[in-house]
VMD Tcl script that builds the backbone (N, CA, C; Angstrom):
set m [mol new atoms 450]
animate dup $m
set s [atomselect $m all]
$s set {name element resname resid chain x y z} {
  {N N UNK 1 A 0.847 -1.184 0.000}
  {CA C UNK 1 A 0.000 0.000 0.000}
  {C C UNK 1 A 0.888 1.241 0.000}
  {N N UNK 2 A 0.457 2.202 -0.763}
  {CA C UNK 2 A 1.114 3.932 -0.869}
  {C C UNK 2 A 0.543 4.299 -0.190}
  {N N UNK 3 A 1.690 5.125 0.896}
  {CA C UNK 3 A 0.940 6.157 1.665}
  {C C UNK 3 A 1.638 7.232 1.079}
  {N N UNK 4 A 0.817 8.417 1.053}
  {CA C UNK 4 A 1.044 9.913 0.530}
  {C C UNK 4 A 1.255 10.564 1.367}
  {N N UNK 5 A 2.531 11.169 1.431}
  {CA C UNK 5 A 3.392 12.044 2.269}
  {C C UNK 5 A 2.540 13.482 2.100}
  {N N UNK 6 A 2.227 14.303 2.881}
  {CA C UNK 6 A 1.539 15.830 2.307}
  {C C UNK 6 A 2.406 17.019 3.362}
  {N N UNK 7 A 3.718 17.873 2.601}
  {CA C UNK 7 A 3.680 18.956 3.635}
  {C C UNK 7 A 4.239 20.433 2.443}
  {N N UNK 8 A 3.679 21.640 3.207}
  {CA C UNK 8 A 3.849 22.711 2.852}
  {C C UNK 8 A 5.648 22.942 3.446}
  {N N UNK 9 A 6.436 23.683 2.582}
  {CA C UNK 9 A 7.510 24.217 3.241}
  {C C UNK 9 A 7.872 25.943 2.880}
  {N N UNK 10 A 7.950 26.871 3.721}
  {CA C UNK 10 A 8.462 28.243 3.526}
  {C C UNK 10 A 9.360 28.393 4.028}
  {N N UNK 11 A 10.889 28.582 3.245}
  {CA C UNK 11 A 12.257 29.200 3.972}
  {C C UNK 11 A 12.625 28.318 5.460}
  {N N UNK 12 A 12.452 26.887 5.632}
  {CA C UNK 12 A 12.943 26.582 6.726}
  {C C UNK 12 A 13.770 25.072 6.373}
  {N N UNK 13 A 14.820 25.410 5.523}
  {CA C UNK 13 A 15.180 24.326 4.915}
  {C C UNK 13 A 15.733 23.077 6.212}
  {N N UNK 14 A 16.444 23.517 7.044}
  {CA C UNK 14 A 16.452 22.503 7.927}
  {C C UNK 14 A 15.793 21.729 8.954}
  {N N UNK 15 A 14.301 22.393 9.519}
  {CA C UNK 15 A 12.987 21.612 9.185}
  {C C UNK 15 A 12.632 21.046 8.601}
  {N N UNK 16 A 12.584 21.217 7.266}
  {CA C UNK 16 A 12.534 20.253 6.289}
  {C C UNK 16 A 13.555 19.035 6.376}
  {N N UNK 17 A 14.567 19.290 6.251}
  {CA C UNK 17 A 15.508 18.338 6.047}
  {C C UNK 17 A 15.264 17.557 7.172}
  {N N UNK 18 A 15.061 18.012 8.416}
  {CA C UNK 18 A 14.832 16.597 9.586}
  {C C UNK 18 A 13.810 15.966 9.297}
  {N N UNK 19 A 12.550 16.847 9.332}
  {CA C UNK 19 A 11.138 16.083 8.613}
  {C C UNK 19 A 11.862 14.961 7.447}
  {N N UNK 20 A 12.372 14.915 6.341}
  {CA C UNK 20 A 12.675 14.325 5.609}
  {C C UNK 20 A 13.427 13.339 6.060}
  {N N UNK 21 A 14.972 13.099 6.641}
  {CA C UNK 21 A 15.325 12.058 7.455}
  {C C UNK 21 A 14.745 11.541 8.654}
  {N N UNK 22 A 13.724 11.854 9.104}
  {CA C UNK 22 A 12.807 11.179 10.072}
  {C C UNK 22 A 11.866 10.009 9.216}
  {N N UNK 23 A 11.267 10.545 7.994}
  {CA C UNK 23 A 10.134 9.552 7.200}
  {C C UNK 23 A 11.503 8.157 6.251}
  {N N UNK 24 A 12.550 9.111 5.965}
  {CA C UNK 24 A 13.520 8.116 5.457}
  {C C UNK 24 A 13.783 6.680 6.349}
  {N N UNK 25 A 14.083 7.328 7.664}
  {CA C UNK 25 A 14.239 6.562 8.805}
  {C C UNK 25 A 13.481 5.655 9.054}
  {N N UNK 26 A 11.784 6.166 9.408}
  {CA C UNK 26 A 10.872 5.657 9.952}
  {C C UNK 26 A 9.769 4.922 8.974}
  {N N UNK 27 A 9.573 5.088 8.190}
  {CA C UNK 27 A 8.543 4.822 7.431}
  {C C UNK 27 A 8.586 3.721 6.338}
  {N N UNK 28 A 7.672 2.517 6.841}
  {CA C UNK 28 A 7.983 1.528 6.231}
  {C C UNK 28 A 7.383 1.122 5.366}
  {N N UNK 29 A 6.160 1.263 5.223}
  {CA C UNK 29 A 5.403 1.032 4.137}
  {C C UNK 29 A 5.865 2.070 2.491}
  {N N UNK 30 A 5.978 1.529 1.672}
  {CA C UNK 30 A 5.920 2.204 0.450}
  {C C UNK 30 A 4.910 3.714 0.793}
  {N N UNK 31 A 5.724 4.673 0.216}
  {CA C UNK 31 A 5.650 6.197 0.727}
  {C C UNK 31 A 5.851 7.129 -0.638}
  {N N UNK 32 A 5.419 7.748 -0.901}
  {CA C UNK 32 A 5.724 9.100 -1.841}
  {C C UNK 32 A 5.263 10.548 -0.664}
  {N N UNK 33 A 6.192 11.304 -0.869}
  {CA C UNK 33 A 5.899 12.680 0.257}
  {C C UNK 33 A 5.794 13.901 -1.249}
  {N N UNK 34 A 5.233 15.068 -1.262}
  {CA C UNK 34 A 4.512 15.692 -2.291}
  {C C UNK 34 A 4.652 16.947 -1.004}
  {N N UNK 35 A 5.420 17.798 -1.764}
  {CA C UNK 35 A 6.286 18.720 -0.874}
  {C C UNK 35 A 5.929 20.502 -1.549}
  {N N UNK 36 A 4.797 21.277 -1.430}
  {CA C UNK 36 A 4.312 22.216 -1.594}
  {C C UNK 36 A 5.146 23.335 -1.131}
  {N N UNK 37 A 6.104 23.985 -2.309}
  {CA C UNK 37 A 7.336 24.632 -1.804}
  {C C UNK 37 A 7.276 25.965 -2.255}
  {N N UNK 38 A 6.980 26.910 -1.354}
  {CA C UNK 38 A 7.290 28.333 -0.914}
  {C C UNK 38 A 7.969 28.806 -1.031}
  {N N UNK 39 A 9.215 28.122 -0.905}
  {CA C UNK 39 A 10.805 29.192 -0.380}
  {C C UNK 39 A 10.413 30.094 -1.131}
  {N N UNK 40 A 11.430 31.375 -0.730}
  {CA C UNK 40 A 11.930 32.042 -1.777}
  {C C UNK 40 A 13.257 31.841 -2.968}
  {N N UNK 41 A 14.249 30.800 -1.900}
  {CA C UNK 41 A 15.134 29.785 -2.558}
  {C C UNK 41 A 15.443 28.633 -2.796}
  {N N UNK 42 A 14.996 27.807 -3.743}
  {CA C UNK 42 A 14.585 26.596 -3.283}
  {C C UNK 42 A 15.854 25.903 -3.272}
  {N N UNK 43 A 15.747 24.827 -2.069}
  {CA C UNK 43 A 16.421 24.368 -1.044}
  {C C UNK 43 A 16.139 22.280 -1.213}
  {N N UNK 44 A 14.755 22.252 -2.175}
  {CA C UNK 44 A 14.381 21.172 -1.672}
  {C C UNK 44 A 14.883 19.891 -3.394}
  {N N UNK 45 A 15.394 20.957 -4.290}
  {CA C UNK 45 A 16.022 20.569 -5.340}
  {C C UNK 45 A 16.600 18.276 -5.071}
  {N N UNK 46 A 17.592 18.555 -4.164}
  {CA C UNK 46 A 18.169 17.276 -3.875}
  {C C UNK 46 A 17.679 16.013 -2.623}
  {N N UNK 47 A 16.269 15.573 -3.605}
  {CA C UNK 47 A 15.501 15.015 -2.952}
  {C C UNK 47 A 15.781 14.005 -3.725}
  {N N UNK 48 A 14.789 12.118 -2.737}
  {CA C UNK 48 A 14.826 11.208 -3.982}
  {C C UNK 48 A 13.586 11.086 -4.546}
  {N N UNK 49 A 13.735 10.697 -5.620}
  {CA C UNK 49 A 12.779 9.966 -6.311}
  {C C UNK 49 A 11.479 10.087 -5.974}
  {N N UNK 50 A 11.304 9.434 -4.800}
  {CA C UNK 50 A 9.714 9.208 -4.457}
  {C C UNK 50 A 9.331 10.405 -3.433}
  {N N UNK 51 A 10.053 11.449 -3.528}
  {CA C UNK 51 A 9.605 12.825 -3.111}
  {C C UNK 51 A 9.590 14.048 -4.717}
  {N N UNK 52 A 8.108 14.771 -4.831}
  {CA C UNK 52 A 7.808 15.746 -5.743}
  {C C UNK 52 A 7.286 16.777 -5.342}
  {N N UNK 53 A 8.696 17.382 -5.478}
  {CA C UNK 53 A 8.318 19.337 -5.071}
  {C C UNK 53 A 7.403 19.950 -6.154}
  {N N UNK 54 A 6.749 20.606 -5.534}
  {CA C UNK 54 A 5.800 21.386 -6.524}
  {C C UNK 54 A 5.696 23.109 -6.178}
  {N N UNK 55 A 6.667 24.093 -6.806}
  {CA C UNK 55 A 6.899 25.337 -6.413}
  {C C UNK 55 A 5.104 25.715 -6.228}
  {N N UNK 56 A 5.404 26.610 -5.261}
  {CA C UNK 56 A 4.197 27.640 -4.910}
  {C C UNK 56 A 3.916 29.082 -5.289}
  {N N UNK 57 A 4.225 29.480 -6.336}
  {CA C UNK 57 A 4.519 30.937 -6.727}
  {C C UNK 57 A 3.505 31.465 -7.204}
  {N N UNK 58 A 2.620 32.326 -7.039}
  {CA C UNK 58 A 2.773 33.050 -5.927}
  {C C UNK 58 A 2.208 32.009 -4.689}
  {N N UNK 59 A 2.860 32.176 -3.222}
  {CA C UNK 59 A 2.298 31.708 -1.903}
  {C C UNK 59 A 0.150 31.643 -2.025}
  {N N UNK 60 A 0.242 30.270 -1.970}
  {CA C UNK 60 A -0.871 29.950 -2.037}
  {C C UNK 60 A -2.169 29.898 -0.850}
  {N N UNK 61 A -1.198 29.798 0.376}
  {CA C UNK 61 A -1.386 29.737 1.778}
  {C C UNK 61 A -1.852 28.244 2.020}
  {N N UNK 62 A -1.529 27.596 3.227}
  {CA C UNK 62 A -1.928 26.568 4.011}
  {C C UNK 62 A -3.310 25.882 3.224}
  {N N UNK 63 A -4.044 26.228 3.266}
  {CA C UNK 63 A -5.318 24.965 2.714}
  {C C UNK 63 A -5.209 24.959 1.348}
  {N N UNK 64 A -4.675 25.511 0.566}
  {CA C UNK 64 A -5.121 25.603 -0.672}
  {C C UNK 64 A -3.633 24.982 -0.958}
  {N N UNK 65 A -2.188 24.897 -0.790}
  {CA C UNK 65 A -1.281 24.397 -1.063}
  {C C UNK 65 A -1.512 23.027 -0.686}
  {N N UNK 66 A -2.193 22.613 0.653}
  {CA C UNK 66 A -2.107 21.366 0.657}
  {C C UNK 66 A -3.611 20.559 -0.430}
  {N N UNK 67 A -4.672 21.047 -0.377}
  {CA C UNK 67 A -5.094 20.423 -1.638}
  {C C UNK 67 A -4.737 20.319 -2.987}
  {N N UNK 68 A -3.984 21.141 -2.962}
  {CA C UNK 68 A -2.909 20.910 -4.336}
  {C C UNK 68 A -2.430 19.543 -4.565}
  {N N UNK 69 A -1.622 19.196 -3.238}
  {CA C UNK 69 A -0.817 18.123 -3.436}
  {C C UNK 69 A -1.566 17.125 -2.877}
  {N N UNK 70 A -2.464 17.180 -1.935}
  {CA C UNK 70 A -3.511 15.987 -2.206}
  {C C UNK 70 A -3.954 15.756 -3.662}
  {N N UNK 71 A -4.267 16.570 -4.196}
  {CA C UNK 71 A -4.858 15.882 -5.740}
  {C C UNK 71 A -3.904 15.705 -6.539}
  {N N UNK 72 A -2.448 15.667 -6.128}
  {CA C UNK 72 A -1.297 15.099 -6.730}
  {C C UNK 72 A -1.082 13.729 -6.162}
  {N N UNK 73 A -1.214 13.193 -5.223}
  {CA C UNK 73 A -1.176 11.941 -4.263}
  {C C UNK 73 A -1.742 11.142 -5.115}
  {N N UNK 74 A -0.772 9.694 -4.681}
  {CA C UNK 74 A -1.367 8.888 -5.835}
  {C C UNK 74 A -1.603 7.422 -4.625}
  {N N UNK 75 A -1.126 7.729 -2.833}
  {CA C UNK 75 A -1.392 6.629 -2.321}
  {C C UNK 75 A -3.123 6.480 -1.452}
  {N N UNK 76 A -3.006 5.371 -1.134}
  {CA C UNK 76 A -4.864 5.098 -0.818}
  {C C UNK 76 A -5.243 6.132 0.875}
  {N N UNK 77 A -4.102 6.083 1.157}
  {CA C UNK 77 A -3.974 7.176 1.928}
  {C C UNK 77 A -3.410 8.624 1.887}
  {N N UNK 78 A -3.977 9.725 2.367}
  {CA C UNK 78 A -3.189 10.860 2.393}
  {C C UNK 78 A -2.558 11.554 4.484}
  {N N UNK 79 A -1.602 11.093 4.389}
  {CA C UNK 79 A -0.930 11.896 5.731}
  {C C UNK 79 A -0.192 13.166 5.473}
  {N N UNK 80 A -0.884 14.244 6.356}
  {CA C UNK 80 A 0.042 15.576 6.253}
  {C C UNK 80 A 0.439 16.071 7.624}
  {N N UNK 81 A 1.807 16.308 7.537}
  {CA C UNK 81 A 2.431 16.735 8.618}
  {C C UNK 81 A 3.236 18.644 8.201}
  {N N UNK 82 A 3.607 19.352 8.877}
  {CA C UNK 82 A 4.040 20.414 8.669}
  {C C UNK 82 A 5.622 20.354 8.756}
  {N N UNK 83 A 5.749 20.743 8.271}
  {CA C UNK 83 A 8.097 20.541 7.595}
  {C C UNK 83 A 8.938 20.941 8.726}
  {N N UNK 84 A 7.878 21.380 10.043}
  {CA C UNK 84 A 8.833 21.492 11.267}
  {C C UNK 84 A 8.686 20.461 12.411}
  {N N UNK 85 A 7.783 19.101 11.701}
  {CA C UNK 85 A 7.926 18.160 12.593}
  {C C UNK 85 A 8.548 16.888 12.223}
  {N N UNK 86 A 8.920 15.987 12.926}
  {CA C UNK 86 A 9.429 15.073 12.803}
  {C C UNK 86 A 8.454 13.926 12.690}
  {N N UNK 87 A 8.898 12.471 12.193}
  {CA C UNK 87 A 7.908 11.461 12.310}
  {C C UNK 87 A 8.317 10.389 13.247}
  {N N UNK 88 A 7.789 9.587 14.201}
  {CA C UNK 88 A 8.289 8.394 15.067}
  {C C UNK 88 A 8.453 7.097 14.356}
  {N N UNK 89 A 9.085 6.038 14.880}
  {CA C UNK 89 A 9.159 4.605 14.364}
  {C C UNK 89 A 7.653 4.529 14.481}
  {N N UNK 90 A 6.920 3.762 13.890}
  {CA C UNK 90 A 5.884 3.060 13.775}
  {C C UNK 90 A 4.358 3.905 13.764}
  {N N UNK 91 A 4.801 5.294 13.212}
  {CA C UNK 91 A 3.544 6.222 12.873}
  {C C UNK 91 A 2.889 5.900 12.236}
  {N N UNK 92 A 3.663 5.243 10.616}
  {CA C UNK 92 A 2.709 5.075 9.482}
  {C C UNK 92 A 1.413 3.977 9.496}
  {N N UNK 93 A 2.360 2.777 10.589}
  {CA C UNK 93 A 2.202 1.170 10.515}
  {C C UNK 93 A 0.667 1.708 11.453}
  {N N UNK 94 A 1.016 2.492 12.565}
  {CA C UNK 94 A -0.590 3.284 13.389}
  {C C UNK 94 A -1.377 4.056 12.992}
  {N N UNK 95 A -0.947 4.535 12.436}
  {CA C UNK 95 A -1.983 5.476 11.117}
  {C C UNK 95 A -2.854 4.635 10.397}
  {N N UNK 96 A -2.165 3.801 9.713}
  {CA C UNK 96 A -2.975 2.939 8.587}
  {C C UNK 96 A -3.620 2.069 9.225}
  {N N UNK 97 A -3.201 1.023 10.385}
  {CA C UNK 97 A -4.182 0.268 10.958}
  {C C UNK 97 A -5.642 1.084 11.725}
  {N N UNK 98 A -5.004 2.088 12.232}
  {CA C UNK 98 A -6.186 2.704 12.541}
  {C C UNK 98 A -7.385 2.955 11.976}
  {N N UNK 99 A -7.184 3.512 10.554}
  {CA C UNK 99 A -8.162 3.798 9.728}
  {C C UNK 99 A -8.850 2.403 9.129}
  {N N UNK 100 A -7.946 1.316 9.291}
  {CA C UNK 100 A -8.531 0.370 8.522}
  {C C UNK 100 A -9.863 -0.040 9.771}
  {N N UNK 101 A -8.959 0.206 10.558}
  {CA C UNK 101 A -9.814 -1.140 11.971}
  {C C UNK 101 A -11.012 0.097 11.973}
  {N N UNK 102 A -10.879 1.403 11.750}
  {CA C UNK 102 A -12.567 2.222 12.045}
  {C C UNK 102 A -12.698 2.792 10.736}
  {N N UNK 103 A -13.155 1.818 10.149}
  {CA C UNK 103 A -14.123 1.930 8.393}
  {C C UNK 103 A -14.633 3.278 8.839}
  {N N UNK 104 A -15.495 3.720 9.606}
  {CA C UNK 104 A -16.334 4.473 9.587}
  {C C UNK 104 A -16.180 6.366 9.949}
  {N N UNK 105 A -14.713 6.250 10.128}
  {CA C UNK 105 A -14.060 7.387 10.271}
  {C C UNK 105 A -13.445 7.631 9.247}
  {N N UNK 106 A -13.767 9.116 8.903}
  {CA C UNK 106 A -13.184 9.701 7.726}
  {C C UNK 106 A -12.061 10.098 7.513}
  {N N UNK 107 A -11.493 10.641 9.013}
  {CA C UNK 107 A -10.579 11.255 8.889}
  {C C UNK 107 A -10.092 10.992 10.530}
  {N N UNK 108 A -8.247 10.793 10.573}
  {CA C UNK 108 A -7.323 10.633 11.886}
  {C C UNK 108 A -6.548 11.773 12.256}
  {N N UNK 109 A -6.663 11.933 13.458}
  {CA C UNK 109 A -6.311 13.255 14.017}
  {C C UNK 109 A -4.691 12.116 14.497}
  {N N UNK 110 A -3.530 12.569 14.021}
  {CA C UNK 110 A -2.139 12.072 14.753}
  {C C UNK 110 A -2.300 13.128 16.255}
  {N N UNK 111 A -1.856 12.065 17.050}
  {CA C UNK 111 A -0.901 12.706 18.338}
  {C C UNK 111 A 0.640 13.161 17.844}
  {N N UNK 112 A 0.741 14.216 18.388}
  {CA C UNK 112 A 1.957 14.512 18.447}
  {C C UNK 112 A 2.493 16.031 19.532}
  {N N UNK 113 A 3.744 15.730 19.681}
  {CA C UNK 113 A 4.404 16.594 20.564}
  {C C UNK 113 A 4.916 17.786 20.841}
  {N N UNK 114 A 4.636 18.663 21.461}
  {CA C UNK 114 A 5.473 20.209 21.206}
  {C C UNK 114 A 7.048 19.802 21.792}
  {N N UNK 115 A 7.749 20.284 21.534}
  {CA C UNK 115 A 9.400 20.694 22.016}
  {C C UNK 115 A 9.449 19.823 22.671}
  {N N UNK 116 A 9.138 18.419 22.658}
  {CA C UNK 116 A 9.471 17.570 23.330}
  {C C UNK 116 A 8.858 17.137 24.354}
  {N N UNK 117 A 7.443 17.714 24.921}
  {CA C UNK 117 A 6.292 17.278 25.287}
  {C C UNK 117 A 6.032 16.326 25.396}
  {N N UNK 118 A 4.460 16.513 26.538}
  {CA C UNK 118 A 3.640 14.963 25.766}
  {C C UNK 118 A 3.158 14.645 24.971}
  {N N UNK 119 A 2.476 13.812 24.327}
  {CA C UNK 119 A 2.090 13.596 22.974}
  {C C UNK 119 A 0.356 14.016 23.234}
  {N N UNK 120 A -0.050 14.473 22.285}
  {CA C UNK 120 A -1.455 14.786 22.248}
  {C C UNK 120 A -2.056 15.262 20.851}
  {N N UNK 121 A -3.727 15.346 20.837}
  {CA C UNK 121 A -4.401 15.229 19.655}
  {C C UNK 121 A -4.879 16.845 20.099}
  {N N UNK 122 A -4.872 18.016 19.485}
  {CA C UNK 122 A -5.400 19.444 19.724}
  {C C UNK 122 A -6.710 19.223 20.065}
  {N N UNK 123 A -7.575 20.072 20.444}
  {CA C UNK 123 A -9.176 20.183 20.549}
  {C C UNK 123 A -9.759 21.672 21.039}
  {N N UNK 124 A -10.788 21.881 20.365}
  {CA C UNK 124 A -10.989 22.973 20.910}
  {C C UNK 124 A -13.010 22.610 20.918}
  {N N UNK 125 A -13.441 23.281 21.320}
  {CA C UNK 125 A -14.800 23.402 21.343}
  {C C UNK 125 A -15.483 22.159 21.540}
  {N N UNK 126 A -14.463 21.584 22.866}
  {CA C UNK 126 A -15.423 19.833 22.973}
  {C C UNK 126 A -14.914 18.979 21.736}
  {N N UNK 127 A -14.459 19.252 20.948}
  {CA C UNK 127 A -14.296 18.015 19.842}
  {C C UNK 127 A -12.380 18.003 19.391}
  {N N UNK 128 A -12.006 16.953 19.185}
  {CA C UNK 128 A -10.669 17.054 18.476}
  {C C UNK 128 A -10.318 17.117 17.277}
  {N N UNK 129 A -9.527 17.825 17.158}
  {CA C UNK 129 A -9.628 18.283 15.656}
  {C C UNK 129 A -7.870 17.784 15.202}
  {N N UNK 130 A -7.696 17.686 13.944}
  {CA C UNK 130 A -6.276 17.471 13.386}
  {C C UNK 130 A -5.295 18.333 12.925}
  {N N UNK 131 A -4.301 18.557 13.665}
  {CA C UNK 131 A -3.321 19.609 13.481}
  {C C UNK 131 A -3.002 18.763 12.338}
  {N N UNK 132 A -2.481 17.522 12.454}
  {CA C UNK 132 A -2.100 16.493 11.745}
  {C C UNK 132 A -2.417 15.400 11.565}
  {N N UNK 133 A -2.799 14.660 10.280}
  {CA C UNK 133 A -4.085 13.662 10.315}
  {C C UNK 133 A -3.747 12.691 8.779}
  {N N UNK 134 A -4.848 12.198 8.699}
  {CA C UNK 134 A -4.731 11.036 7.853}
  {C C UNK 134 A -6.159 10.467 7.341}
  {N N UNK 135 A -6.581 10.325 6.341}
  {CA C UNK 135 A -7.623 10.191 5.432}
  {C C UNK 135 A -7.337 9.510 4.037}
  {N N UNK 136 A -8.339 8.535 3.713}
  {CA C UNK 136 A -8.239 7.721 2.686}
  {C C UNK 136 A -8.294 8.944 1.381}
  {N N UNK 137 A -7.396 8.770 0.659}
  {CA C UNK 137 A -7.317 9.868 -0.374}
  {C C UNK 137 A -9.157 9.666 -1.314}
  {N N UNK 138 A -9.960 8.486 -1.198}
  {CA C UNK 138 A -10.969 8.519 -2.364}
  {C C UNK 138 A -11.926 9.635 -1.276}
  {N N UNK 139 A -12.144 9.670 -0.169}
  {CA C UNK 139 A -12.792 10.408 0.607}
  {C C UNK 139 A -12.192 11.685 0.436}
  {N N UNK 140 A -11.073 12.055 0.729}
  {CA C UNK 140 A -10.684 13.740 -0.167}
  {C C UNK 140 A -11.332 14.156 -1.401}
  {N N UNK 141 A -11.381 12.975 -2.527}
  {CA C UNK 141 A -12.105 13.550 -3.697}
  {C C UNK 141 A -13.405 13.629 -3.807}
  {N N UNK 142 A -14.045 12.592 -3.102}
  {CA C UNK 142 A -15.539 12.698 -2.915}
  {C C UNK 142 A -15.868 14.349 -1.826}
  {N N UNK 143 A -14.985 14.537 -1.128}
  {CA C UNK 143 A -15.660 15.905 -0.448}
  {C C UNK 143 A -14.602 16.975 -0.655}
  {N N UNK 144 A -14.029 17.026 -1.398}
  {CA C UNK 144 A -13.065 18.084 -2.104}
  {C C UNK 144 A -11.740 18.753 -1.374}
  {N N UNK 145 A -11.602 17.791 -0.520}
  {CA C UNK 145 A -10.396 18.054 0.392}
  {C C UNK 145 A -10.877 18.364 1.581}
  {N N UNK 146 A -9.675 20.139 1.900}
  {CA C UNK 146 A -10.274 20.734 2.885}
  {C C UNK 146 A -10.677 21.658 2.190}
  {N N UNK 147 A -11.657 22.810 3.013}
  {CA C UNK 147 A -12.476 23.699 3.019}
  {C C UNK 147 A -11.733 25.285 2.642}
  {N N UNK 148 A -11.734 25.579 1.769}
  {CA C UNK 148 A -10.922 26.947 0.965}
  {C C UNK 148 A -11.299 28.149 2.172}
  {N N UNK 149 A -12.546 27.907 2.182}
  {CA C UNK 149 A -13.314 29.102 2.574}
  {C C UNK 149 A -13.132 29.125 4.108}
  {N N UNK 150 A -12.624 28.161 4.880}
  {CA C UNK 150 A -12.553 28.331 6.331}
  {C C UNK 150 A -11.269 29.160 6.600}
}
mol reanalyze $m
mol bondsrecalc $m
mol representation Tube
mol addrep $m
């Protein structure tokens, strides 16, 4: 199974670069990452193969760069993380079982950590919401991603 890598990057090339040797590291399942690039200098040129930068010119902003590269994703999943985080051993392998074992959820909110924190899922207004998450890519096209207008 392909999982689809999804992150925006602006001017923080060595964010990036850890984000990038973290999924190299960690990520075991067959992966393509689809890398929505801002810089003003691009930085992300000497990538491999199964990573595709796609310049952002003019800056598209946050929701609209990442549906970009969701509808570039070609795995049954789409995971997006932001280019200043890192990924753990066995994220992907929990990600994907998750969604499989609850058919009925559309979409996975990841835990994850500030500066070395505890791990946690954001929430605001009684409900949890996904800083960072994971969704079967045919459910992105059936409801058009995310929401432009929010």
């Amino acid at each position: 199974m392909l999982l689809s890598l999804v992150t925006g990057t602006y001017n923080r090339p060595l964010s990036f670069k850890r984000l990038l040797a973290s999924i190299h590291k960690f990520t075991t399942v067959q992966w393509e990452l689809i890398v929505s690039d801002a810089s003003e200098a691009t930085y992300t040129l000497d990538v491999p193969l199964n990573v595709r930068v796609v310049e952002e010119h003019p800056r598209l902003g946050c929701v609209k760069c990442y549906n970009r590269a969701f509808r570039l994703a070609t795995g049954a999943y789409c995971l997006w993380r932001n280019d200043d985080c890192e990924v753990l051993a066995g994220y992907d392998i929990s990600a994907i079982e998750f969604m499989e074992r609850h058919q009925r959820i559309g979409l996975g909110a990841l835990h994850y950590s500030d500066e070395g924190g505890p791990f946690h899922a954001n929430s605001a207004w009684g409900c949890t919401y996904a800083n960072f998450g994971i969704f079967k890519k045919a459910i992105g096209e059936q409801v058009g991603y995310f929401d432009e207008d929010l």
